[in-house]
PyMOL Python script that loads the backbone (N, CA, C, O; Angstrom):
from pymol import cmd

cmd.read_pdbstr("""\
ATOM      1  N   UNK A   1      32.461 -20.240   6.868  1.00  0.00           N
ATOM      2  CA  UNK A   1      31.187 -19.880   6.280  1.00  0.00           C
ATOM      3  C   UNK A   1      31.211 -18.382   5.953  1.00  0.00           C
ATOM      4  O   UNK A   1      31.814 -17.494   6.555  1.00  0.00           O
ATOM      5  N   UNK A   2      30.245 -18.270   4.621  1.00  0.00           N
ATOM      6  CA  UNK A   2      30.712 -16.530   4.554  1.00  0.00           C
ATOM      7  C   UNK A   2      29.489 -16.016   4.529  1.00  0.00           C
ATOM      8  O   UNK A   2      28.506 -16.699   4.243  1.00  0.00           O
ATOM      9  N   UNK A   3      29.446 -15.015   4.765  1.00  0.00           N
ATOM     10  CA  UNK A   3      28.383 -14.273   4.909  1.00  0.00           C
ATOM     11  C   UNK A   3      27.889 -13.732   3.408  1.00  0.00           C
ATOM     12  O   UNK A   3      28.814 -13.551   2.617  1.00  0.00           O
ATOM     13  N   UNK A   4      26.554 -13.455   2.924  1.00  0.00           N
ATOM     14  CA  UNK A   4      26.127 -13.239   1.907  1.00  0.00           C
ATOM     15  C   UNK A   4      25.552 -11.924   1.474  1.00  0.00           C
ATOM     16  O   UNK A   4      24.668 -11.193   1.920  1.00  0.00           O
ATOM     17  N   UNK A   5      26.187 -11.889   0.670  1.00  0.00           N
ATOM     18  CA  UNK A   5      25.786 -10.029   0.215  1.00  0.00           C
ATOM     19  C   UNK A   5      24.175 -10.199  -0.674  1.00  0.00           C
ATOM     20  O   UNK A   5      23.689 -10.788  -1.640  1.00  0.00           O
ATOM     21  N   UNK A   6      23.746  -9.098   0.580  1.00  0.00           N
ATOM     22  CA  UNK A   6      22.125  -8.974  -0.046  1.00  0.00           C
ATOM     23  C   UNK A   6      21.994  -8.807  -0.743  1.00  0.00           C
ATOM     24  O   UNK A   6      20.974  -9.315  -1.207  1.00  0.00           O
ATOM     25  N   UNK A   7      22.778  -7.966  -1.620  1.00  0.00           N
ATOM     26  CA  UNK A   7      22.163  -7.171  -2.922  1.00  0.00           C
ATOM     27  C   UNK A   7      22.435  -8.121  -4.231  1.00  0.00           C
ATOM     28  O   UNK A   7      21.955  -7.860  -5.333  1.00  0.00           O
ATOM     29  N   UNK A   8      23.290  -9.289  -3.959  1.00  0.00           N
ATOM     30  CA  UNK A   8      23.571 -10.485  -5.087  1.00  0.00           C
ATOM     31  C   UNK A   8      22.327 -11.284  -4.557  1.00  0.00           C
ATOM     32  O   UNK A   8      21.528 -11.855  -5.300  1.00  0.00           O
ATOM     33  N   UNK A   9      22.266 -11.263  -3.412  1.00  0.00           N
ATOM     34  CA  UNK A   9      20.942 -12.475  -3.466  1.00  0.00           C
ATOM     35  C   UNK A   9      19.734 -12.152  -3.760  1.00  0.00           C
ATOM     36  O   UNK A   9      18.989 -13.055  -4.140  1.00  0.00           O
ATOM     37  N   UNK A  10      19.322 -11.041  -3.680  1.00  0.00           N
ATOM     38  CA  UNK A  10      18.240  -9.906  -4.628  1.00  0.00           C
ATOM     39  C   UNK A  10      17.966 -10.518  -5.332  1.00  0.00           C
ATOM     40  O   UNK A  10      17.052 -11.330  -5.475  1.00  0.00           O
ATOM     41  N   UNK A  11      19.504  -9.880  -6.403  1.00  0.00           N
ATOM     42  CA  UNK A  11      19.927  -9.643  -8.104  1.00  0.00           C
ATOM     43  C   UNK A  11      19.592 -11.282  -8.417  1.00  0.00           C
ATOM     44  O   UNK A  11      18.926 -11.602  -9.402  1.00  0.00           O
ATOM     45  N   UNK A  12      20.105 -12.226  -7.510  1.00  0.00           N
ATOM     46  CA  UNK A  12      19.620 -13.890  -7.860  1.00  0.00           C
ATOM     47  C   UNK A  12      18.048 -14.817  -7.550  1.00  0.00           C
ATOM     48  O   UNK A  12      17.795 -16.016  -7.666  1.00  0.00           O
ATOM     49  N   UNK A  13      17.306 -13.793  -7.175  1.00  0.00           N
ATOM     50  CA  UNK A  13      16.262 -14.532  -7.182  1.00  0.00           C
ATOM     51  C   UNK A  13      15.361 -14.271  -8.511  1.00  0.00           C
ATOM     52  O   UNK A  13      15.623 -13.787  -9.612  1.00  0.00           O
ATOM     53  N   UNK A  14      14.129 -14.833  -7.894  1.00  0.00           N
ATOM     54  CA  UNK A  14      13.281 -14.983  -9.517  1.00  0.00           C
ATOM     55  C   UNK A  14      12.305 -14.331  -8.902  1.00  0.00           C
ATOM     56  O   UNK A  14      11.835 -14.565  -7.789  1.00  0.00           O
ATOM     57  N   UNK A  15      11.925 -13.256  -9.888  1.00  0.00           N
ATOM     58  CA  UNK A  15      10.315 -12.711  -9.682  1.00  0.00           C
ATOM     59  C   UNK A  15       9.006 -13.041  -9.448  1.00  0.00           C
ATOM     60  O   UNK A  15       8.411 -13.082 -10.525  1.00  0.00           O
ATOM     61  N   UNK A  16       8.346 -13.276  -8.591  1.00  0.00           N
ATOM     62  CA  UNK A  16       6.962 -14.183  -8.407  1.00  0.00           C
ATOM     63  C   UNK A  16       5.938 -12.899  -8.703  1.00  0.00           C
ATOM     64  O   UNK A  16       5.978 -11.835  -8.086  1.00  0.00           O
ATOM     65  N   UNK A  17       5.009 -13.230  -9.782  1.00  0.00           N
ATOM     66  CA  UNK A  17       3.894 -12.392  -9.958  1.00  0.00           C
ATOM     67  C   UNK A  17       2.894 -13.048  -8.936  1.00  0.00           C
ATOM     68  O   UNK A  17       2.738 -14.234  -8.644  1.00  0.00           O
ATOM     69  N   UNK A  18       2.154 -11.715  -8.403  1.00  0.00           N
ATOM     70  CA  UNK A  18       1.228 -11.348  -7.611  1.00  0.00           C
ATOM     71  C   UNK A  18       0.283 -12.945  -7.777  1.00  0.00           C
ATOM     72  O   UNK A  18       0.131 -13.611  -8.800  1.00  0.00           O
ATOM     73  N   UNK A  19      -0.211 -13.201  -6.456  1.00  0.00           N
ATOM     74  CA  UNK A  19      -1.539 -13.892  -6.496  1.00  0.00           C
ATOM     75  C   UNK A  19      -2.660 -13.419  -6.481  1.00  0.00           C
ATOM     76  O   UNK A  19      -2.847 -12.550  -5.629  1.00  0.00           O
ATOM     77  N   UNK A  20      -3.787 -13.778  -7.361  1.00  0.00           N
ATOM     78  CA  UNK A  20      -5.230 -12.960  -7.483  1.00  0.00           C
ATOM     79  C   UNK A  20      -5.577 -12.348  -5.891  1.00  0.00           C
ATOM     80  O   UNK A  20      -6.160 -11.279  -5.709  1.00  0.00           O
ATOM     81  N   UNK A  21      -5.127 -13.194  -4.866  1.00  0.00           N
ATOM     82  CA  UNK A  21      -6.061 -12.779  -3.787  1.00  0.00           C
ATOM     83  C   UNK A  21      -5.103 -11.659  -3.229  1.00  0.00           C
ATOM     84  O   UNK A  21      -5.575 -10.925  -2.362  1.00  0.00           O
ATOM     85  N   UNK A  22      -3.624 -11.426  -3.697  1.00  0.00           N
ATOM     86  CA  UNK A  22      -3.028 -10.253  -3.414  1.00  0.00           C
ATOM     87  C   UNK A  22      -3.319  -9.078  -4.183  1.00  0.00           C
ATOM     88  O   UNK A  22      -2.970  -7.948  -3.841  1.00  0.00           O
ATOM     89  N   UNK A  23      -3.996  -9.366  -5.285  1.00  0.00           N
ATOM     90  CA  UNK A  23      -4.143  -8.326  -6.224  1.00  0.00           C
ATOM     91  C   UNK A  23      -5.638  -7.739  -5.715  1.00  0.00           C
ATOM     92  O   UNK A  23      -5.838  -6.524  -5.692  1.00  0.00           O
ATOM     93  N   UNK A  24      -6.546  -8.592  -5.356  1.00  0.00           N
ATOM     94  CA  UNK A  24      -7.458  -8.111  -4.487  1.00  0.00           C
ATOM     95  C   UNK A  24      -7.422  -7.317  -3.261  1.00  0.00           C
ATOM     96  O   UNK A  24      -8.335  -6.522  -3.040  1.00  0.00           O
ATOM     97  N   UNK A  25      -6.422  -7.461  -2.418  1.00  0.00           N
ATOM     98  CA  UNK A  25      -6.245  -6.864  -1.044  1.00  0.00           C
ATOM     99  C   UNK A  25      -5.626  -5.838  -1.590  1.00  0.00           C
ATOM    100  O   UNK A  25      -6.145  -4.795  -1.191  1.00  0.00           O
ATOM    101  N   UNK A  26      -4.795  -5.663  -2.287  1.00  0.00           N
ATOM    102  CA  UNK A  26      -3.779  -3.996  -3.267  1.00  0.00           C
ATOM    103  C   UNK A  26      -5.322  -3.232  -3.496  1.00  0.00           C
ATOM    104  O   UNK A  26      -5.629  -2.254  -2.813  1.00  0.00           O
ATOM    105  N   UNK A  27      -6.357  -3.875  -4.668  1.00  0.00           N
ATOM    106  CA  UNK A  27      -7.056  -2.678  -4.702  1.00  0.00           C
ATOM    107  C   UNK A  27      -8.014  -2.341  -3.502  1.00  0.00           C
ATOM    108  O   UNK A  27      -8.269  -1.209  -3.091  1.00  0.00           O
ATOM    109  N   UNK A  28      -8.547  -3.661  -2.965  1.00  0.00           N
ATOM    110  CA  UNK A  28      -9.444  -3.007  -1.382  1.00  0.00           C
ATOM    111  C   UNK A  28      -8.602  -1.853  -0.694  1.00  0.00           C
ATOM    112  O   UNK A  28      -9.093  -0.724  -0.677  1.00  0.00           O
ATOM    113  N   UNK A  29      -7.660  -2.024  -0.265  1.00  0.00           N
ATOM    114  CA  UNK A  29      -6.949  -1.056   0.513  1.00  0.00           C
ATOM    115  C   UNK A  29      -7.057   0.172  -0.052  1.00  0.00           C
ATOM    116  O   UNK A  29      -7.689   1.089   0.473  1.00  0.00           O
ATOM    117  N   UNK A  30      -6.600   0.237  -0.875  1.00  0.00           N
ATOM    118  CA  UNK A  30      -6.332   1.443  -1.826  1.00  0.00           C
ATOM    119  C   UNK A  30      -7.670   2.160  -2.186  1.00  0.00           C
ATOM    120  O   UNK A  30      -7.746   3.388  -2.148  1.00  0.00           O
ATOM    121  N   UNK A  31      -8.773   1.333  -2.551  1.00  0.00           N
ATOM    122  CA  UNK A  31     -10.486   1.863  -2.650  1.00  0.00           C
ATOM    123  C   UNK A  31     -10.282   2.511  -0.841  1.00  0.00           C
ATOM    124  O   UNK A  31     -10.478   3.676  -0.495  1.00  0.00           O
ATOM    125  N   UNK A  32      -9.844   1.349   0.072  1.00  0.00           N
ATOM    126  CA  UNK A  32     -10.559   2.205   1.490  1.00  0.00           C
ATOM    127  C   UNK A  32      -9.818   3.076   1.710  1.00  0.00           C
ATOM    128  O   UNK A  32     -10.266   3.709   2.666  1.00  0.00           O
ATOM    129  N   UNK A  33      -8.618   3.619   1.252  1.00  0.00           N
ATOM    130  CA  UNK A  33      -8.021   4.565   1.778  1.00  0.00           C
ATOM    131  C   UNK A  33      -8.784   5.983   0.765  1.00  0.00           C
ATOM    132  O   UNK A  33      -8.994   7.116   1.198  1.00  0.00           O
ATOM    133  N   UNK A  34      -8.961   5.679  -0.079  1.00  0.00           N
ATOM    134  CA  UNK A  34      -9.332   6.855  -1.115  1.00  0.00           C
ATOM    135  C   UNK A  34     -10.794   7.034  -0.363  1.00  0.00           C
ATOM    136  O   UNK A  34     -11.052   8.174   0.024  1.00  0.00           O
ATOM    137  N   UNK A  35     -11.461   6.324  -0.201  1.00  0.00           N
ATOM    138  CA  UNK A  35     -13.060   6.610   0.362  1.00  0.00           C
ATOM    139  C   UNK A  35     -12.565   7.222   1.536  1.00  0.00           C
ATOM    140  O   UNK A  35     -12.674   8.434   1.724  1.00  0.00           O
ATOM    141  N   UNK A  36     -12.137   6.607   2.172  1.00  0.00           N
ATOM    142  CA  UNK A  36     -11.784   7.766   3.603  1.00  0.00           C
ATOM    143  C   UNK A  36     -11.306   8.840   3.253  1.00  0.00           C
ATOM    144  O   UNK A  36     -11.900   9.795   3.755  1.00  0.00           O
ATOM    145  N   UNK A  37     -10.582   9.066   2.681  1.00  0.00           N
ATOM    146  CA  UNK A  37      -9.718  10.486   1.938  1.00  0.00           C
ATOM    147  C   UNK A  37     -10.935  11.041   2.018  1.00  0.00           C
ATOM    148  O   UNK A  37     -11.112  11.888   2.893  1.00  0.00           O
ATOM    149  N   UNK A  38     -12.145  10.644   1.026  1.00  0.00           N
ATOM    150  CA  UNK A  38     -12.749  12.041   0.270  1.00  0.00           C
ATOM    151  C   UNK A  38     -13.873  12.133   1.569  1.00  0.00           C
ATOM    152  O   UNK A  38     -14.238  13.300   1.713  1.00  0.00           O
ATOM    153  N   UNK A  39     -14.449  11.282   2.454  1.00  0.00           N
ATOM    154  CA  UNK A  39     -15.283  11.404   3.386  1.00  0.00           C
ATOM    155  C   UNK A  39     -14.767  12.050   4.774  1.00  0.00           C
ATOM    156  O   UNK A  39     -15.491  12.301   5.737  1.00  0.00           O
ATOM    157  N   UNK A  40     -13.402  12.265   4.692  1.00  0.00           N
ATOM    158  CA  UNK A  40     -12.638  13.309   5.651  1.00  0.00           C
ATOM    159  C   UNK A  40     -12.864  14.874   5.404  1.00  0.00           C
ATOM    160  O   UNK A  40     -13.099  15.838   6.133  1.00  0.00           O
ATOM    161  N   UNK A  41     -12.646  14.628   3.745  1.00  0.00           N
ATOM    162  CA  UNK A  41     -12.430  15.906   3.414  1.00  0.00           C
ATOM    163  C   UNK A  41     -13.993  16.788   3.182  1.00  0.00           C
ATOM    164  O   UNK A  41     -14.211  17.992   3.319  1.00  0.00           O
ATOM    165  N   UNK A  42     -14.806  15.828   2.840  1.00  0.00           N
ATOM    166  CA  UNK A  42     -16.240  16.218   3.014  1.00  0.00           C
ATOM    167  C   UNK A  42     -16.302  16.671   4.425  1.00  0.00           C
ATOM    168  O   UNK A  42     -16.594  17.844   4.660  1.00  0.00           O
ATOM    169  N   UNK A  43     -15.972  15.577   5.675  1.00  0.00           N
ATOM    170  CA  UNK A  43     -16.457  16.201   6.990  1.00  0.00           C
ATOM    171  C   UNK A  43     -15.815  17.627   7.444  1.00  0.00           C
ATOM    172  O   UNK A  43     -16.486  18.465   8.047  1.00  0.00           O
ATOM    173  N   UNK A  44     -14.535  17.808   7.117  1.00  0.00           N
ATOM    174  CA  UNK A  44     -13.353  18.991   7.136  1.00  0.00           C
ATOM    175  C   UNK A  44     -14.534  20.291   6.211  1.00  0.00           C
ATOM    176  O   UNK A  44     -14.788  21.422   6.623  1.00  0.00           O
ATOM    177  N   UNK A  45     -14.992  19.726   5.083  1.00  0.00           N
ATOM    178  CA  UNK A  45     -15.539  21.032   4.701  1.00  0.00           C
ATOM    179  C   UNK A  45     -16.661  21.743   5.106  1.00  0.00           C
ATOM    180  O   UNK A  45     -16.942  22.941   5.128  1.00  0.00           O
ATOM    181  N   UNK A  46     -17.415  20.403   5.519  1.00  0.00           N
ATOM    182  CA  UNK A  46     -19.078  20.743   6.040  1.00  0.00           C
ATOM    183  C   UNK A  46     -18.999  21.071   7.638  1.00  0.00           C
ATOM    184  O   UNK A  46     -19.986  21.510   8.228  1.00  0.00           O
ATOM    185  N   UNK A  47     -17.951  20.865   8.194  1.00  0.00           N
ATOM    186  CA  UNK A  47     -17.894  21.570  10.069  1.00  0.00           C
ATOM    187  C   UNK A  47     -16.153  21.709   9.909  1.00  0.00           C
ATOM    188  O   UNK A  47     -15.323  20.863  10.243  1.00  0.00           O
ATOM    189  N   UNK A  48     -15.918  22.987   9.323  1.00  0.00           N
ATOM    190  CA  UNK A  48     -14.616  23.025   9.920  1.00  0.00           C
ATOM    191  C   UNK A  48     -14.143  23.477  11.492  1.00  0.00           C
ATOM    192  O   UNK A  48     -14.926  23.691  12.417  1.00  0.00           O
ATOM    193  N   UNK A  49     -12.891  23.553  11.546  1.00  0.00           N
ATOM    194  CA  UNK A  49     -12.737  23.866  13.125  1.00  0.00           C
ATOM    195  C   UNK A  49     -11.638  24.992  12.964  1.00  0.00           C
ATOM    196  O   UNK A  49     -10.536  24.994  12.415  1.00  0.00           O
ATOM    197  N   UNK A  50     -12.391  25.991  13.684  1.00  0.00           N
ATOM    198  CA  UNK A  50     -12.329  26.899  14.292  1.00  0.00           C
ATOM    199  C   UNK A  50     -11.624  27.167  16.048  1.00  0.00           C
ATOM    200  O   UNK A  50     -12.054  26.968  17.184  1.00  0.00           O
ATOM    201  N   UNK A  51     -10.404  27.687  15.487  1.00  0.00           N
ATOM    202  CA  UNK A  51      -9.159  27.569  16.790  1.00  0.00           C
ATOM    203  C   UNK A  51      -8.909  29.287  17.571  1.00  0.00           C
ATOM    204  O   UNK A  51      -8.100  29.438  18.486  1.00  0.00           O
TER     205      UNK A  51
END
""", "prot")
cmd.dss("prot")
cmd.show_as("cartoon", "prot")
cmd.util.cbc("prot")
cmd.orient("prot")
């Protein structure tokens, strides 16, 4: 039995486009990470800390 080189079995599969409900969870995440971003950076500006 031989062992199989990853990078041919890659190169041999077939591309599956996204399912709607994955394309949904890509942008939720991405909305909650950006809302946290800017509501960090709001709290960082309105009480910074002082060391």
């Amino acid at each position: 039995m031989s062992n199989p080189n990853i990078a041919e079995e890659i190169r041999k599969a077939e591309v599956e486009p996204l399912l709607p409900i994955e394309k949904k969870l890509i942008a939720w995440s991405l909305g909650t990470g950006i809302v946290l971003l800017v509501i960090l950076g709001v709290i960082t500006r309105l009480y910074p800390v002082t060391i």
